[in-house]
Each structure stands twice: as structure tokens, then as C-alpha cells.
C-alpha positions in Angstrom: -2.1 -44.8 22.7 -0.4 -44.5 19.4 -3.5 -43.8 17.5 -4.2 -40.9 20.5 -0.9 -39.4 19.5 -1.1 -39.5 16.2 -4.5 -37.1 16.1 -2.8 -35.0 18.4 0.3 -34.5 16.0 -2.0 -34.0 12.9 -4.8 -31.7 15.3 -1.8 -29.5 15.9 0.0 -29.3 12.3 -3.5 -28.2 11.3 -3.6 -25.7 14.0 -0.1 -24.5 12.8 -1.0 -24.2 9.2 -3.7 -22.4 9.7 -2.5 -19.8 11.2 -1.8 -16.6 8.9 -0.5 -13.1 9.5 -2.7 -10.3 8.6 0.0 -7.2 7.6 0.3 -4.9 10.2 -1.6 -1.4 10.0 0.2 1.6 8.2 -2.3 3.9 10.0 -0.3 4.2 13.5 -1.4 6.6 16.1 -4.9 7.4 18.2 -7.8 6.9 15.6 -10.3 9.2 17.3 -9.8 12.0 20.3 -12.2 13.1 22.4 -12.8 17.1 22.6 -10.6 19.1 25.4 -12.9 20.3 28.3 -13.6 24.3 27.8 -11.0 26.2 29.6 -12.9 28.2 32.6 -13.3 31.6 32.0 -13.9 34.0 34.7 -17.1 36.0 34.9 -16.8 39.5 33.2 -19.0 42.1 33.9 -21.9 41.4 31.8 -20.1 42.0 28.1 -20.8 40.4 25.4 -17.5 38.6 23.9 -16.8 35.2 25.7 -13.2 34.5 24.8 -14.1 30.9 25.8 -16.7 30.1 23.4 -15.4 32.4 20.6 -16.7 31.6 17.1 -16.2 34.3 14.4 -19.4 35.5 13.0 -19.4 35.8 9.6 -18.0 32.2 9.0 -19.4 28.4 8.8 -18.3 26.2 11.9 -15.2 24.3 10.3 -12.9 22.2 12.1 -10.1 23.6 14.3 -10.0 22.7 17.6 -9.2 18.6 18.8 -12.2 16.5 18.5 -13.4 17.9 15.6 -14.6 16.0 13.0 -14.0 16.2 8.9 -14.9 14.4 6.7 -11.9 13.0 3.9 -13.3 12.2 0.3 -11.0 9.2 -0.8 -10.4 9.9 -4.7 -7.2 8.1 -5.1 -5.7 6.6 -8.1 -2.4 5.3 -9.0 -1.1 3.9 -12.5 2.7 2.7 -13.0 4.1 1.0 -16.0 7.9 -0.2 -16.8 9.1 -1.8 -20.0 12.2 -4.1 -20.7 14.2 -5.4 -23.2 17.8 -6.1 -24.3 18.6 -8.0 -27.6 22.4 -9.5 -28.5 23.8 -11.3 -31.9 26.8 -12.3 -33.4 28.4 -14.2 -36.4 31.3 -15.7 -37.1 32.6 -17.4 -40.8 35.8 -19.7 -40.8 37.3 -20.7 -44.5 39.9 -22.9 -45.4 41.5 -22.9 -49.0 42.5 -26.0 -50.9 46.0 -26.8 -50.0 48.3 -26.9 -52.6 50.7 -30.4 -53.8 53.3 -30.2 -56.3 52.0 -27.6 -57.8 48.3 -28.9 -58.0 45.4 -27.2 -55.9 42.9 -29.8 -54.6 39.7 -28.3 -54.5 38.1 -31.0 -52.9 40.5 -30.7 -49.4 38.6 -26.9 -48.8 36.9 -26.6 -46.2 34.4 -23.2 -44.7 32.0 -22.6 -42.5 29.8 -19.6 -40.8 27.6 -19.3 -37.8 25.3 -17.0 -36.1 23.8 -16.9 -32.8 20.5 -13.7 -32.4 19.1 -13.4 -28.8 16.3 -10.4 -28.1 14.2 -10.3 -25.0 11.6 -8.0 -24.5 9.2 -7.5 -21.1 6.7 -4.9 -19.9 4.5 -4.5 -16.6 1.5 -2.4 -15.9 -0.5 -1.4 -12.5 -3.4 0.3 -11.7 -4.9 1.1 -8.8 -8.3 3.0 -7.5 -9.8 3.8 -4.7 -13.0 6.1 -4.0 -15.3 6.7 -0.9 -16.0 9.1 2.0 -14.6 8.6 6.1 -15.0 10.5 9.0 -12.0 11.0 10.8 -11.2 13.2 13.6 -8.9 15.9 14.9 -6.2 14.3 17.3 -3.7 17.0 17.6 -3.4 21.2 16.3 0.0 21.9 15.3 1.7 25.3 16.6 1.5 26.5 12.7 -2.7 25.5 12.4 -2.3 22.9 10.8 -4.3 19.6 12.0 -3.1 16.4 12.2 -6.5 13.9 11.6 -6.7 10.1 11.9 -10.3 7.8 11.7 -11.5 4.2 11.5 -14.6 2.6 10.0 -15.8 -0.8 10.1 -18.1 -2.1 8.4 -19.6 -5.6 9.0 -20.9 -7.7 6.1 -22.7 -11.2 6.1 -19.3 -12.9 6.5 -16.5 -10.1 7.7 -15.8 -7.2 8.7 -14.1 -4.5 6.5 -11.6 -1.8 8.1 -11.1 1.5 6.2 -8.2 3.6 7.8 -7.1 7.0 7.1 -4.9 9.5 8.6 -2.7 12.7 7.5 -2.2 16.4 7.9 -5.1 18.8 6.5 -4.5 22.5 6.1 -7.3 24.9 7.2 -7.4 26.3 3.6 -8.0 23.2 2.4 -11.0 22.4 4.2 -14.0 23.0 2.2 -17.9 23.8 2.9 -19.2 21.6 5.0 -16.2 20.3 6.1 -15.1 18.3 3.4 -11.5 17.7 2.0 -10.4 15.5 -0.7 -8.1 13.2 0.4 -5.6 14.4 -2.8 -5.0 17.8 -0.2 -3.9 16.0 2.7 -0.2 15.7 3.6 1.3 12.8 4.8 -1.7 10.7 3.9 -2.2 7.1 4.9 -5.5 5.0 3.5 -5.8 1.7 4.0 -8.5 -0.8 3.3 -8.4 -4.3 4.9 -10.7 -7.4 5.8 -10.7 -10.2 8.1 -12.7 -12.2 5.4 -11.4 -15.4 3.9 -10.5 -14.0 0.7 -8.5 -11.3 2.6 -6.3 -14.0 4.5 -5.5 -16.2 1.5 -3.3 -13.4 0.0 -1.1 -14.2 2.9 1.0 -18.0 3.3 0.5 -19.3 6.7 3.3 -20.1 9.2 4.2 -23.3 8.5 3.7 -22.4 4.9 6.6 -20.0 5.1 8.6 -22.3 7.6 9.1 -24.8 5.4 9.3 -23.0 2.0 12.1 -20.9 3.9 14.2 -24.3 4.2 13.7 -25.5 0.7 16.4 -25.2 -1.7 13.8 -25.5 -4.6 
């Protein structure tokens, strides 16, 4: 009975420790959005213009309208650097002549000294990051000023994961380009993320118990 509860102490500290968090999404909101059922337009008389189905018709069919879909050209890089350093010295000297007796100075009773003390610390860090690719995404809401607010998701799975690339923002209609195309340095409020539910992926991140105990320890 002992031995019984001992494996089932052990089985469930494993359990424990192997549990890890995976960060939580900074893409929030609908990642895809279905296009809005035409309105219904009333039969005219036989002309021509359908305000319904109205597409101008000297220009390429680019995204306006929810459901839409554009696609974003990731092209983002990022470099930071910082540098430290702070330095300190001193010096001191202390000197004490040869007293005097009777009139005679004895040289051997002098006594002087000096010191110095230099410190100088210097640090630096550097980080670089890039990331390139292409993702459809898809127009989940028109804002009053034309503006559209865009948001996707792809997966992709590999021999042992999946990996999730996320992006949402706000694209301006200017910026959209033939063939509905924007690079991802145009869009507002821009969110990419990249993540995988591979091993490598979840050993970046300390498992519960991991935390729990290195939370308690003074060391």
C-alpha cells in the first residue's frame, strides 16, 4: 500500500512539472469574418446601374467590403542597442614628520603613507530581430472613415508541430496595392505573432512547479 502511494505521489509531481504555460495571444479579436449577405434591392425598371452590386469600372477589385481578403507582406525588422558604463577613483597620502627631542629631529620616528583605490565598469547589449513572409488575413470590420480593420491566422503543420502565424491591424485603402497586397510596414496598429506548440517552443517557458518553487526560494 505504501509502495502504491508512493507512484501515485511521484505520477502526479511529474504531471505537475510538466505542465507549462504557452503566453497568451497578442492577436485578440475574430480572426476571419464571413461576407454580409447582399442587401435586397428592389427591381428597377430595366436600367442598367444596380446599386447593390456596384463595382466602379475603370478599377481592379480591391478590398472594401467585410469578408474581404488581403493579403499582408510581413517585412519586419527591429534592432535595439544600449551601452553602460560608470568608472570612480580616489587617492589619499598621509605623512608624518620626525618629531623633534631636545632640539634633535629623529628621522627614523617619520612615518607616510598613500593609497588609491580605481573602479571602471563598462556594459553594452544588442538585439536584432527579423521577420519575413506573406498571410492572408481578412476584413472583420469597415470603419465609418474607410478604413479596414483586418485580422488572419495560419497554421501550418510540420512532422512534429504545428506553427501559428497571427496578424491583425488597420490598413488604409491607399495603402493597398495591385493585387491586393500591403506590406505589413503600412498597417496601423499592427500585431504579428509567430508561435509553436513544438517542444522547442515550450522549453522557453518554466513549468508550474518550476515557478512554484523558485518563487519560495530565497536563493
Amino acid at each position: 500500500m505504501k509502495n502504491l502511494l508512493k507512484l501515485v505521489s511521484i505520477a502526479g509531481v511529474l504531471a505537475v512539472a510538466g505542465c507549462t504555460t504557452v503566453p497568451d495571444s497578442i492577436v485578440t479579436g475574430p480572426k476571419t469574418a464571413r461576407p454580409q449577405p447582399a442587401s435586397y434591392a428592389p427591381p428597377t425598371s430595366g436600367a442598367i446601374f444596380q446599386s447593390a452590386v456596384y463595382r466602379p469600372l475603370l478599377e481592379d477589385r480591391r478590398a472594401r467590403l467585410v469578408g474581404d481578403t488581403i493579403t499582408i507582406v510581413i517585412n519586419e525588422k527591429t534592432s535595439a542597442g544600449k551601452s553602460a558604463g560608470s568608472s570612480a577613483s580616489k587617492t589619499g597620502a598621509v605623512a608624518s614628520p620626525a618629531p623633534t627631542i631636545f632640539g634633535t629631529s629623529i628621522k627614523e620616528l617619520s612615518a607616510s603613507g598613500s593609497s588609491s583605490a580605481k573602479f571602471e565598469d563598462k556594459g553594452a547589449t544588442n538585439s536584432s530581430n527579423t521577420f519575413t513572409g506573406t498571410i492572408g488575413v481578412t476584413v472583420v470590420e469597415v470603419l465609418p472613415n474607410g478604413n479596414l480593420v483586418v485580422s488572419g491566422e495560419k497554421q501550418v503543420a510540420l512532422d512534429k508541430g504545428v506553427e501559428y502565424v497571427r496578424f491583425s491591424g488597420t490598413i488604409s485603402p491607399d495603402n493597398i496595392q495591385t493585387g491586393n497586397t500591403v506590406s505589413s510596414t503600412l498597417v496601423a496598429d499592427a500585431k504579428v505573432e509567430y508561435r509553436t506548440n513544438t517542444r522547442v517552443d515550450m522549453a522557453d517557458f518554466m513549468s508550474s512547479l518550476g515557478r512554484f518553487f523558485f518563487s519560495v526560494s530565497p536563493f
